[in-house]
N, C-alpha and C positions, 0 to 999 in steps of 0.2 A: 816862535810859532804862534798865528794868532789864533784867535778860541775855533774858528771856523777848520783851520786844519789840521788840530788836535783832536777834534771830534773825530773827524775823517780816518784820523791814523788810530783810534781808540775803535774803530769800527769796523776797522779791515784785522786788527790782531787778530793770530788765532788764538783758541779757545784751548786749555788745558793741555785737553785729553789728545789735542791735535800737533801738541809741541813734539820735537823730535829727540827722540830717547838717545838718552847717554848710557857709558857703560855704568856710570853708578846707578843707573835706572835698571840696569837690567841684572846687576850682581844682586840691587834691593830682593825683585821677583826671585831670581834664584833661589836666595839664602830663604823665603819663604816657602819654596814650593822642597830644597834641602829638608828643613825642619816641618814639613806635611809630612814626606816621607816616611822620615823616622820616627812620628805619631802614628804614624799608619790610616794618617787621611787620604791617602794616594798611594794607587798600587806602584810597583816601579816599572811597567807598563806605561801609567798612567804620567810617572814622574817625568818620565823618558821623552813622551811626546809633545810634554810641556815647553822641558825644556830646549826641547828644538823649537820651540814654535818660538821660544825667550830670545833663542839665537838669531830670528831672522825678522823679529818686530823690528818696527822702522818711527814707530809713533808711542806717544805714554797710553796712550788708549788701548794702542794693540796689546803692548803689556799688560795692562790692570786685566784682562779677558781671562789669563790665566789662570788668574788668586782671587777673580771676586767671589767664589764660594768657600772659601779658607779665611778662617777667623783671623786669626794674622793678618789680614788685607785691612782689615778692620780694625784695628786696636791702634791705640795710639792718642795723643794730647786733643782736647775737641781745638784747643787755641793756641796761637803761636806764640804765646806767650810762657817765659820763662822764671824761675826762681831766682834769686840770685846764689852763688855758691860758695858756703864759708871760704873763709880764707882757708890758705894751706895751715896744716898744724905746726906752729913754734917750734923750733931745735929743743929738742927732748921733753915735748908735749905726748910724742907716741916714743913709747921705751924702744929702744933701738933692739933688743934680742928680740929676735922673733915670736909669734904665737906655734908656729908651726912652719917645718918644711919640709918641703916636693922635689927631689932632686934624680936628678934620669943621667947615669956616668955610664955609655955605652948600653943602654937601656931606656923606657919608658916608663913614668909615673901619670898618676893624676890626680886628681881631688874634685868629686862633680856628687848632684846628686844632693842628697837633704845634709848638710854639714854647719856648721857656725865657724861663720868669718871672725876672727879676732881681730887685731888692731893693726899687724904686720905680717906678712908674709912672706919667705924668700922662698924662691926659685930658678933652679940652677939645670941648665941641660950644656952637658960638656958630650957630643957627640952620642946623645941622644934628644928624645920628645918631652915634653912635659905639657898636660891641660889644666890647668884651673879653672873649671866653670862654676859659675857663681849666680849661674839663671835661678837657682830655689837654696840656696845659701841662707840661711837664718844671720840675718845682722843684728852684733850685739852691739853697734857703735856707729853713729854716724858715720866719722872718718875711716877709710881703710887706707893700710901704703902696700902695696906690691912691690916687693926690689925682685925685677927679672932679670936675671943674666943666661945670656945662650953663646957656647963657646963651640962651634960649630957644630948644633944641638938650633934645636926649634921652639918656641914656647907660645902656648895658642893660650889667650883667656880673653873669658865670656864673660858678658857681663849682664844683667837685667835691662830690659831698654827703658824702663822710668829711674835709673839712678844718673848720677851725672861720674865723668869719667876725666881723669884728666892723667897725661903723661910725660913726663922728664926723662930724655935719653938720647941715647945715639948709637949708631951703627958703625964698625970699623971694619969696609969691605963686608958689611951686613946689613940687615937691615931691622930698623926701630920704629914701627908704626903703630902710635893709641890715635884711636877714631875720636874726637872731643864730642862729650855727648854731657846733656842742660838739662838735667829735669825739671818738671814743672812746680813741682813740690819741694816745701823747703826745706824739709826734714826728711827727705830722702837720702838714702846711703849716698857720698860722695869717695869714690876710689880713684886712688894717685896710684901710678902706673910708672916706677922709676927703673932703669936699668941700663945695659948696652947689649948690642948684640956683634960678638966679636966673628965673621966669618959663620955668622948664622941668622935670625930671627928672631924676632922678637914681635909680638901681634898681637892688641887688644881690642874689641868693638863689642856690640849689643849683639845679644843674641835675639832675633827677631823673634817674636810673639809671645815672651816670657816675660813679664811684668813682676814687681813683686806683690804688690796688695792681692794679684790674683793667685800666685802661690800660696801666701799664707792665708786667703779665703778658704781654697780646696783642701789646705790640711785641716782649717777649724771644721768645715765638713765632716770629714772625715771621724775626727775625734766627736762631733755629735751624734754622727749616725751609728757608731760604738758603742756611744752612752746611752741611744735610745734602747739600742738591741739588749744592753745589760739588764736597763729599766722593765724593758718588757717580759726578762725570764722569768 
């Protein structure tokens, strides 16, 4: 192509906002306008008509209409640019017994909320659910390992969306899905995602709008505006 009809073709592109939405375009808006919801930035009124309108965009423009007043729309890397992520941890670099475990036998568990990630975690749902969310999770250690196993049982985990994510596994007549996710930071928690899911589940990804610098910003908060109040009796 010579310079004259590259221009041409550089000319006629369209523009972003005008490109045509996939479904991972519109599961992104979802899981955002999900997690408005349950902050209670949006009535379910509000949620409701969103997400119809999520159902029937046609363009990335149409989408973004719904979430440009949600923070969430907003957060995120300014550059595409990435860290690189240690290697995985050496065989018996992370002690193999667990820090703690989540286990759902005909039943449901979970682990969510302000907690401290150890090094290892097992997780076991044999014909029940198990959650691990890990969006405000205090990490004591760079590396984390998750071993998930779901034996026709479900296992849903969350994870901050500045960490980086990685996972080892498989499905038999089930299914095994970690969403691979890069932070841009180098010294960002890194969690390995290992396990099967036998005639069940098994599902890791970011939880949209949860960061962690901004977590543990809003608890130093907190513990200042405590300390003033003490100061001031």
């Amino acid at each position: 192509m010579d310079l004259q009809k590259h221009a041409q073709a550089q000319e006629g592109a369209p523009a972003p906002a005008d490109l045509r939405a996939s479904d991972a375009d519109r599961d992104r808006v979802a899981d955002i306008l999900r997690e408005a919801l349950a902050e209670g930035r949006l009535t379910a009124d509000e949620h409701a008509e969103r997400v119809e309108g999520v159902l029937h965009a046609k363009t990335v423009g149409e989408l973004e209409v719904f979430i440009r007043d949600l923070p969430a729309a907003h957060q995120g890397p300014a550059a595409p640019a990435y860290a690189s992520v240690p290697p995985r941890p050496a065989p018996g670099a992370i002690p193999a017994e667990a820090d703690a475990h989540v286990v759902a036998v005909f039943s449901s568990a979970m682990r969510r909320g302000r907690w401290r990630a150890g090094r290892r975690l097992h997780a076991y749902a044999v014909f029940g659910s198990v959650e691990i969310d890990l969006s405000e999770a205090i990490f004591e250690y760079q590396q984390v390992v998750i071993k998930a196993v779901s034996v026709f049982g479900d296992v849903q985990i969350r994870v901050p969306e500045n960490v980086s994510l990685r996972g080892t596994g498989g499905g038999v007549l089930g299914n095994f899905e970690v969403a691979p996710l890069d932070s841009v930071e180098s010294e960002a928690p890194v969690i390995y995602v290992d396990g099967w899911a036998v005639f069940g589940n098994v599902e890791a990804r970011p939880k949209r709008g949860r960061l962690v610098a901004d977590i543990l910003d809003r608890v130093q908060d907190k513990v200042d505006r405590k300390l003033r109040k003490h100061l001031d009796r």
